[in-house]
C-alpha angles and dihedrals in degrees: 000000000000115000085246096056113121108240096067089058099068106122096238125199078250101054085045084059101042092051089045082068095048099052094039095049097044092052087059098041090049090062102041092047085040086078102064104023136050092202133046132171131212124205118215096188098181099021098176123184105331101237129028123244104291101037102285114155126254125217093264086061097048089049097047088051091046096054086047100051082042099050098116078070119063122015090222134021100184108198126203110198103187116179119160100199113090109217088045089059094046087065100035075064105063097036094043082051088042089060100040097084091055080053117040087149099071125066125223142187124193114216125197105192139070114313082229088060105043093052103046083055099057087045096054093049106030099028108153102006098065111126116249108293152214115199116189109190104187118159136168090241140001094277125116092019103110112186083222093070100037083054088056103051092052095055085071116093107245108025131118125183131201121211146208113207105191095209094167091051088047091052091043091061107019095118096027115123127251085034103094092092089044100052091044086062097048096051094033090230143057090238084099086067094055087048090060094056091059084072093220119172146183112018092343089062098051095049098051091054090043095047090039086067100038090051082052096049080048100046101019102040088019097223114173100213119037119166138175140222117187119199117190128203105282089226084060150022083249120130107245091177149310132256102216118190124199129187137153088214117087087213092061090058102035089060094039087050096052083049108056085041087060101039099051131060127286106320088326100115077213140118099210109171133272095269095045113132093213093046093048101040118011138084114214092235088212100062101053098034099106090172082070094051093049092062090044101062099028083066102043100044100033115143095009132106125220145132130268098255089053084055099058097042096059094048110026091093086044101061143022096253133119139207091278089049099060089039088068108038080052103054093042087054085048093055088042092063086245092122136010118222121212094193118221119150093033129042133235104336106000136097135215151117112352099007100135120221126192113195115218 
């Protein structure tokens, strides 16, 4: 099936959710970028379209929007729409014209080639120097997105990248034969093919292959913060793909973070379907259970002082909290006699930012 076929271009309940990350997530990271550069650029590495049939709106569009509303925040938003497929870029043409006149604050440029290719340009000629950036790689399948790339552009300062990671498309081929060279190239390494001998199967399958390429974003690209989403078909509780985020700022976590725990169900980091039991019905016992947090960070921390960002920092890859989560777990050992808080940064009761907590 081409990637224009139209098929591919029905605005499902996945791709709304999916969406619902990005812009949320570019109209926190504008602002906070906004503060220290006038001039920022987001990647749109498998553009598409531009809009869904019916007139949904693609992620060029969103991001277009976003860098418009946020505009007192930045001087420039440069966007770079690629898309390899030709009638998809005829069409990425005319709506991202057609927007332009809503955004005029946002630059764009329109790219008709490989999304490989137009990036190891701009790396070879830019390097270094390139303005803070937002990549979104999001392509149909798990082809022309070489680890090696991604690897690069996030040995740039400043740059984030946000994956996905087409987990349905990997298992569907996996042992189909002629991929070998192209799923070395996704995952940066052969481990994948050992994997494959084991003959796993189900869920243990699928997070050995996940955790196999975000231990690689994390050894090989050497990215601080990685974290997962997994959305699943809406028809099933079967993973369709992750969206896998990866920063070397702990802001850009913490906010992405707070994101995917609000848009999936209970503490599941997870978008499961609309007729899933556990979204529906269940608590993820985990996420709310501040008593286990407690324990947590009352061993890991006994006997140190150190504020509350620091924290945070050091934990917030290692558990399923959130900010509120650890506000609370905090403030009740506090009350418990576990840890004394010399408030800085917030005032009477709260916590935040410099507060330093010594653990007893």
């Amino acid at each position: 099936m081409k990637d224009s076929d139209p098929e591919k271009w029905i605005y499902r309940e996945h791709t709304r959710v999916k969406h619902e990350i990005l812009e949320k997530y570019l109209r926190g990271w504008v602002p906070i970028l906004g503060k220290y550069h006038k001039r920022i650029c987001y990647f749109d590495g498998f553009a598409g379209r531009g809009e869904y049939e019916g007139g949904f709106p693609g992620s060029p569009v969103i991001a277009m929007q976003v860098g418009n509303d946020l505009r007192e925040y930045v001087e420039e938003m440069v966007c770079f729409f690629i898309e390899r497929d030709r009638d998809n870029f005829k069409n990425l043409e005319v709506v991202t014209e057609k927007e332009k006149k809503n955004c005029p604050h946002c630059k764009i440029h329109n790219i008709h080639a490989e999304f490989a290719a137009v990036i190891e340009g701009i790396i070879e000629n830019v390097g270094a120097k390139l303005a803070p950036s937002f990549f979104f790689v999001d392509p149909f399948g798990f082809k022309g997105v070489p680890f090696k790339l991604i690897k690069e552009i996030l040995s740039i300062s400043r740059t984030e990248v946000f994956i996905t990671f087409m987990y349905r498309d990997i298992a569907r081929f996996l042992r189909s034969d002629n991929v070998e060279e192209i799923f070395d190239e996704l995952f940066g390494t052969t481990i994948w093919r050992g994997i494959l001998k084991r003959n796993l199967a189900g869920l243990e399958r699928e997070h050995v292959l996940r955790d196999l390429y975000i231990t690689q974003l994390r050894e090989q690209a050497a990215v601080r913060f990685v974290f997962p989403f997994r959305v699943c078909m809406p028809e099933k509780s079967q993973t369709l793909y992750y969206l896998i985020h990866a920063t070397n700022n702990f802001k850009g976590l913490f906010l992405m973070k707070g994101i995917m725990y609000n848009q999936g169900a209970e503490g599941t980091f997870a978008y499961l379907g609309p007729g899933d039991f556990i979204a529906k019905h269940q608590t993820i016992l985990f996420a709310d259970d501040t008593p286990s947090l407690k324990k947590f960070l009352v061993q890991r921390f006994k006997g140190e002082t150190l504020s509350y960002e620091d924290i945070e920092e050091k934990t917030y890859l290692e558990t399923r909290f959130v900010d509120k989560h650890y506000r609370e777990a905090l403030k009740e050992l506090e009350k418990e006699g576990k840890l004394k808080i010399n408030r800085i940064s917030s005032k009477r009761s709260g916590l935040k930012g410099s507060d330093r907590i010594t653990f007893l």
